[in-house]
BAMIDREN-973829 format. One record per residue (C-alpha): residue number from 0; residue in one letter; x, y, z. Coordinates in steps of 0.5 Angstrom, whole numbers, plus 500, padded with zeros to 3 digits. Each point is the difference from the previous one (the first is absolute). Layout:
REM residues N
   resi   resn     x     y     z
    NUM      A     X     Y     Z
...
REM end
This chain:
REM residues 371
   resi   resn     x     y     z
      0      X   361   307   691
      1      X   495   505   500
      2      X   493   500   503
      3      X   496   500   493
      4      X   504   506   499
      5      X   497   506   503
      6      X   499   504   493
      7      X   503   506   505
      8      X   506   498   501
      9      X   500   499   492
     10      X   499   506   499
     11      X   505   503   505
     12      X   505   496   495
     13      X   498   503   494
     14      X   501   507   502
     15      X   507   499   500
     16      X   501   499   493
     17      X   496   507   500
     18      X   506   503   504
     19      X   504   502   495
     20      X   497   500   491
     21      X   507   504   499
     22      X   502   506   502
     23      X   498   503   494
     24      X   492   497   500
     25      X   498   505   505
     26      X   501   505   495
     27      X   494   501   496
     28      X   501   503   492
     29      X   495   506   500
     30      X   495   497   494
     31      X   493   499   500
     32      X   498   494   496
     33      X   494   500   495
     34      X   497   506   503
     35      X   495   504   495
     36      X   506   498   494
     37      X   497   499   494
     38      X   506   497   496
     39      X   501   493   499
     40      X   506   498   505
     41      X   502   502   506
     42      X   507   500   503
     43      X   500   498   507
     44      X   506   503   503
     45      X   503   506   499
     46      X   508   504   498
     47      X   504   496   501
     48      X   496   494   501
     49      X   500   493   496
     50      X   492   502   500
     51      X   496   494   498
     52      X   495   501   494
     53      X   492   498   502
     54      X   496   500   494
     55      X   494   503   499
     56      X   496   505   504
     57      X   499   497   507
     58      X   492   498   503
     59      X   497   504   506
     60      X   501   495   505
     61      X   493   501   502
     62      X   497   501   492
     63      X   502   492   499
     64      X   501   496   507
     65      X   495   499   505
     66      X   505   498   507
     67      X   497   494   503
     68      X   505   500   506
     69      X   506   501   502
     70      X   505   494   500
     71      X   506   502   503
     72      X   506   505   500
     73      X   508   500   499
     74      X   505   505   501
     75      X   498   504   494
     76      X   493   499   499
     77      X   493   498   503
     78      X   497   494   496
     79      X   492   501   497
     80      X   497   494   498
     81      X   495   504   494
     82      X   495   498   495
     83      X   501   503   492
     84      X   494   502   497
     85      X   503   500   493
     86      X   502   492   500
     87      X   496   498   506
     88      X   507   496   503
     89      X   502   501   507
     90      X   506   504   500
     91      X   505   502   506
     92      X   501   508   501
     93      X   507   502   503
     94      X   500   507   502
     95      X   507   502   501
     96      X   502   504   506
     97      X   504   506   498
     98      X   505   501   505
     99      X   499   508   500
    100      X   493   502   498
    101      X   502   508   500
    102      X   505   500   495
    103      X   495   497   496
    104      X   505   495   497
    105      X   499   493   497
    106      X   505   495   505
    107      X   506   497   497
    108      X   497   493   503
    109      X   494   500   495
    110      X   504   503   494
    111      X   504   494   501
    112      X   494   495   502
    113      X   498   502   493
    114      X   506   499   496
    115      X   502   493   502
    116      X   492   498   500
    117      X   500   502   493
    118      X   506   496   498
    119      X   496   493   503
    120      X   494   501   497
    121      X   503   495   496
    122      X   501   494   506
    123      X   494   496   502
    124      X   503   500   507
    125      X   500   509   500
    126      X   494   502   503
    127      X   497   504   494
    128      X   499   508   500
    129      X   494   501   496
    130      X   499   508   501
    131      X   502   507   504
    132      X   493   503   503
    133      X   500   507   503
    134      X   496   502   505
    135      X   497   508   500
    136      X   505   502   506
    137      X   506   496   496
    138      X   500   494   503
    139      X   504   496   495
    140      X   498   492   500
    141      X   503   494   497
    142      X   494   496   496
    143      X   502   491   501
    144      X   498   494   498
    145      X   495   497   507
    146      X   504   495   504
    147      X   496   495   504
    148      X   505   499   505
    149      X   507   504   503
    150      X   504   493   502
    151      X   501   503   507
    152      X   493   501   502
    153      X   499   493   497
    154      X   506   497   504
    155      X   498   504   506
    156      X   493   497   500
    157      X   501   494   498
    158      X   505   498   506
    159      X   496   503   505
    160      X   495   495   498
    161      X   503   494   499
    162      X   507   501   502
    163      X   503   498   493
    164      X   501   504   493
    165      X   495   500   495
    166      X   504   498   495
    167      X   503   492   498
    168      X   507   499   498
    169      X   497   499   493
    170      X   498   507   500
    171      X   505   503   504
    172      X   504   498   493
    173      X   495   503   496
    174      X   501   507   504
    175      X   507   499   501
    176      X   501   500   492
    177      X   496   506   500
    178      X   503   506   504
    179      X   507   497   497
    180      X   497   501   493
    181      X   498   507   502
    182      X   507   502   504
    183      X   504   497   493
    184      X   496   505   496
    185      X   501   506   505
    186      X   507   498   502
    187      X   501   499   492
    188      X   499   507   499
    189      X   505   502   506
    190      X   494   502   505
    191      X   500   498   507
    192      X   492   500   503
    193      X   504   500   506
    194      X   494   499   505
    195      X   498   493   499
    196      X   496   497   505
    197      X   494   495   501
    198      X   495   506   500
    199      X   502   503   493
    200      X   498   493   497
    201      X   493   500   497
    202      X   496   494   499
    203      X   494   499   495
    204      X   498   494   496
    205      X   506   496   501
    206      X   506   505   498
    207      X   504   504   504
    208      X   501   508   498
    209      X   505   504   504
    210      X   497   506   501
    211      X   503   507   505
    212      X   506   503   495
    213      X   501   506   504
    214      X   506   499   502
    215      X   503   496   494
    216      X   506   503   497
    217      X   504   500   493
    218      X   507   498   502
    219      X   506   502   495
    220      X   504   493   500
    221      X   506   502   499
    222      X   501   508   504
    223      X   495   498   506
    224      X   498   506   503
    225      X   499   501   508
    226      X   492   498   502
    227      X   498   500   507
    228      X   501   495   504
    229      X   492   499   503
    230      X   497   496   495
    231      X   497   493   501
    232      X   494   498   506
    233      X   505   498   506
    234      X   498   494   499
    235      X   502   498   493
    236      X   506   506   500
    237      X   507   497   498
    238      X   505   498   505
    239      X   505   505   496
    240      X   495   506   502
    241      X   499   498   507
    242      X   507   499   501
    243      X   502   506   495
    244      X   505   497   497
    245      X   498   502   493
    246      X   494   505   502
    247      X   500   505   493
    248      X   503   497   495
    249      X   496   493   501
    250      X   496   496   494
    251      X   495   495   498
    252      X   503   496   505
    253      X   496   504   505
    254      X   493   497   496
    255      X   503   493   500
    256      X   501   500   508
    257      X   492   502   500
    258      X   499   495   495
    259      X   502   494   504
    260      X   497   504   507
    261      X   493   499   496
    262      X   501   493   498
    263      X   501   498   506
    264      X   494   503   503
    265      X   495   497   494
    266      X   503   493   503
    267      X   500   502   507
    268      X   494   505   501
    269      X   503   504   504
    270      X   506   505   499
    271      X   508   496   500
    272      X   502   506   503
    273      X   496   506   505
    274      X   504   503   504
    275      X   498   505   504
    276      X   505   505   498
    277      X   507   500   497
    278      X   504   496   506
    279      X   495   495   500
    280      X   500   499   493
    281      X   507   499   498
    282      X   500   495   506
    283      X   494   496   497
    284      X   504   500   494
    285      X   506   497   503
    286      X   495   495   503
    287      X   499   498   493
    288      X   506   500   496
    289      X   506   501   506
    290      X   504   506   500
    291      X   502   504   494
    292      X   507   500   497
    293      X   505   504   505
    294      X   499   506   495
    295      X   494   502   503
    296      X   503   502   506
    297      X   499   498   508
    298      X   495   495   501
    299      X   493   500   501
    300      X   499   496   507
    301      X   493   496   499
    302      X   495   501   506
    303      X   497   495   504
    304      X   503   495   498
    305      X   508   497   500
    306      X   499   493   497
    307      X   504   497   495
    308      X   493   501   496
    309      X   501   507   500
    310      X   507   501   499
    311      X   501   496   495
    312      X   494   502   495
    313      X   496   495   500
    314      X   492   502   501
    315      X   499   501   493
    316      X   501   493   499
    317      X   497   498   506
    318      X   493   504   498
    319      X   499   498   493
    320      X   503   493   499
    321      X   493   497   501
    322      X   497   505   495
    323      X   504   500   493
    324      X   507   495   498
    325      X   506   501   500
    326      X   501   504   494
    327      X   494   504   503
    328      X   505   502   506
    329      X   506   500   495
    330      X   497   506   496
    331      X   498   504   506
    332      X   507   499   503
    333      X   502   502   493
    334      X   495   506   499
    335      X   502   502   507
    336      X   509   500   500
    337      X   503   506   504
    338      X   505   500   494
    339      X   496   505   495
    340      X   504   497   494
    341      X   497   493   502
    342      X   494   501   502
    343      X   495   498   494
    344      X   497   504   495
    345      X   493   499   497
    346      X   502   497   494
    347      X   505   494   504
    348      X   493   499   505
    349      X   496   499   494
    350      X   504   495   497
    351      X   500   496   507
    352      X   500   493   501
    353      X   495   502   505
    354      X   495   500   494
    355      X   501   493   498
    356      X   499   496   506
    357      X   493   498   502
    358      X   495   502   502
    359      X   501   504   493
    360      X   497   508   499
    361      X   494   499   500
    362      X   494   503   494
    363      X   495   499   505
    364      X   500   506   504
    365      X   495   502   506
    366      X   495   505   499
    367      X   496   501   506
    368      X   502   500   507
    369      X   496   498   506
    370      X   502   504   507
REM end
C-alpha cells in the first residue's frame, strides 16, 4: 500500500510506457503544418505517409490563446491550461514535442494522435480535439475541451488526505461504463490506445474523457504486423508483455488488462499493481491471480512472501472483497485472464451483471473534490 502515493514515483511509471512509441514513431515526416499555407486543408504527414487532414488554416497560438498555466506533461507533449479569446471558453494546449527538432519534421506520434482524435470526435468519453495552433517558431499544439480533473491527480490527492477513493461503488460503475464505451468505440475500429493508465483519464462534470492517444495504433486484424513491446505504464502492462510471450503481435487485449488495473484502482484509491520494476511487477501480479499458464515459461518467485496467500493468487480477493460484490471480483478476474482469448472484451464487460446489482450507476456524479 502506497504512502499517499508519492506523484514522483507516479511519474517514474509512466515514463516506462515512453520508452518504446514504436521504432518507427522517433521518425519524423518532414512537413510543416499550416505554416503561411493559404489553402483550405492541410495534409499532415508526408509520401508515403497515411497523412491526417486538418481543416482550415490553423490559428497563432499566441493570436487566439492566452496561456493560463501549465497543467502537466506526458511522453509526447506539455499540457497548458489557456484562455480562448475568440469563445472565451477555457481550453487545453498540448504542445507536441518533435522527437528531432533539426530535421524540421512533424513526429509520427502526433500524426497519429490526430488521426485516431478525429476519428472520436463522435464519442462522448473521447476527449475532444477542438484545433491545431501553431506558434511563430513552429511549435505545433492540440487545442482540447478543458477537464477539471486528471483521475490520477485526483486519486493521488484524495488518498493522501482520506485514505480511501473519492469515488462510491455507485459511481465506480458509471465511470466503468464509461472508458469501455470508449475502448468499444476504438477497438471497433481495429485501434489499440496501448497506454491506458489512471493519468490518461480526465474527469469533468461527472464524465470520463480518455485522453493521451500518442501511442494509439490501428492494428490489421487479420495480418498483425510487429509492434514494440514497450508500451503501457508498468503498472497496468499486461502479463503477455512483461512476460514477452506475445510482445509484437499483442491486441486490445492489452487495453482490457489496463482497464481492469483502473477499476481496481477507481475502488481502491491507489494503484492494484505498482511494482518498482518489471520483476516486481510480474511478482505482484502472481500475487493476485497465482501463476500464469506453464506457456509462459519459469515461474516468477514472489519476494517477501512465501504464504499459501501469495501462492496461490488470492490478494486480489482479499483487497477488494470489501469494497465491491462478487460480480464485481468476477469481472475484474475476467478483465485480467492471462489467457488473451479469455480475457473480456469491452463489449462483454459492458454487459456485465456487475452493472445490475446494487448500488446501481449512478446518475449523480461529483462534481467538486475537497483535498
Amino acid at each position: 500500500m502506497l504512502n499517499g502515493r508519492a506523484i514522483a514515483k507516479r511519474r517514474r511509471n509512466d515514463v516506462a510506457a515512453g520508452e518504446g512509441g514504436d521504432g518507427s514513431s522517433k521518425k519524423t515526416t518532414k512537413q510543416k503544418l499550416c505554416s503561411g499555407s493559404s489553402s483550405p486543408t492541410t495534409t499532415v504527414g508526408g509520401s508515403g505517409s497515411r497523412g491526417t487532414t486538418v481543416t482550415g488554416i490553423c490559428d497563432h497560438v499566441s493570436d487566439r490563446y492566452e496561456k493560463v498555466g501549465r497543467v502537466g506533461q506526458g511522453t509526447y507533449g506539455v499540457v497548458y491550461k489557456a484562455h480562448d479569446k475568440q469563445t472565451g471558453e477555457f481550453v487545453a494546449l498540448k504542445r507536441c514535442l518533435p522527437h528531432h527538432e533539426s530535421t524540421d519534421g512533424f513526429p509520427l506520434t502526433t500524426i497519429r494522435e490526430l488521426h485516431t482524435l478525429r476519428m472520436g470526435r463522435p464519442h462522448p468519453n473521447i476527449v475532444k480535439l477542438l484545433n491545431v495552433a501553431v506558434s511563430s517558431t513552429n511549435n505545433v499544439f492540440l487545442v482540447f475541451e478543458f477537464c477539471a480533473y486528471d483521475v490520477a491527480q485526483l486519486l493521488d490527492a484524495h488518498y493522501a488526505k482520506y485514505g480511501e477513493s473519492p469515488f462510491q461503488e455507485a459511481h465506480v460503475k458509471t465511470l466503468s461504463r464509461q472508458l469501455w464505451s470508449a475502448l468499444e468505440f476504438l477497438h471497433e475500429r481495429a485501434v489499440i490506445h496501448r497506454d491506458i493508465k489512471s493519468s490518461n483519464l480526465l474527469y469533468h462534470r461527472g464524465t470520463l474523457k480518455l485522453a493521451d492517444f500518442g501511442l494509439a495504433r490501428q492494428y490489421d486484424t487479420i495480418h498483425s504486423s510487429p509492434m514494440t513491446p514497450n508500451v503501457v505504464s508498468l503498472w497496468y502492462r499486461a502479463p503477455e508483455l512483461l512476460w514477452k510471450i506475445e510482445a509484437t503481435t499483442y491486441t486490445t487485449a492489452i487495453d482490457m488488462w489496463a482497464s481492469g488495473c483502473v477499476v481496481a484502482e477507481l475502488i481502491l484509491g491507489v494503484p492494484l499493481l505498482d511494482g518498482k520494476d518489471e520483476v516486481e511487477q510480474m511478482g505482484k501480479i502472481v500475487s493476485c491471480f497465482g501463476h500464469p499458464p506453464s506457456s509462459y515459461g519459469p515461474r516468477v518467485c514472489v519476494a517477501g512472501d512465501d504464504s499459501e496467500k501469495k501462492r496461490s493468487g488470492m490478494e486480489l480477493t482479499d483487497r477488494l472483497m470489501n469494497y465491491t460484490s462478487d460480480k464485481g471480483l468476477r469481472l475484474l478476474y475476467a478483465l485480467m485472464d492471462y489467457d488473451v482469448h479469455r480475457r473480456w472484451t469491452a463489449e462483454q464487460a459492458l454487459t456485465s451483471e456487475f452493472f445490475t446489482v446494487n448500488p446501481l450507476p449512478s446518475r449523480d456524479m461529483p462534481t467538486e473534490f475537497r483535498y
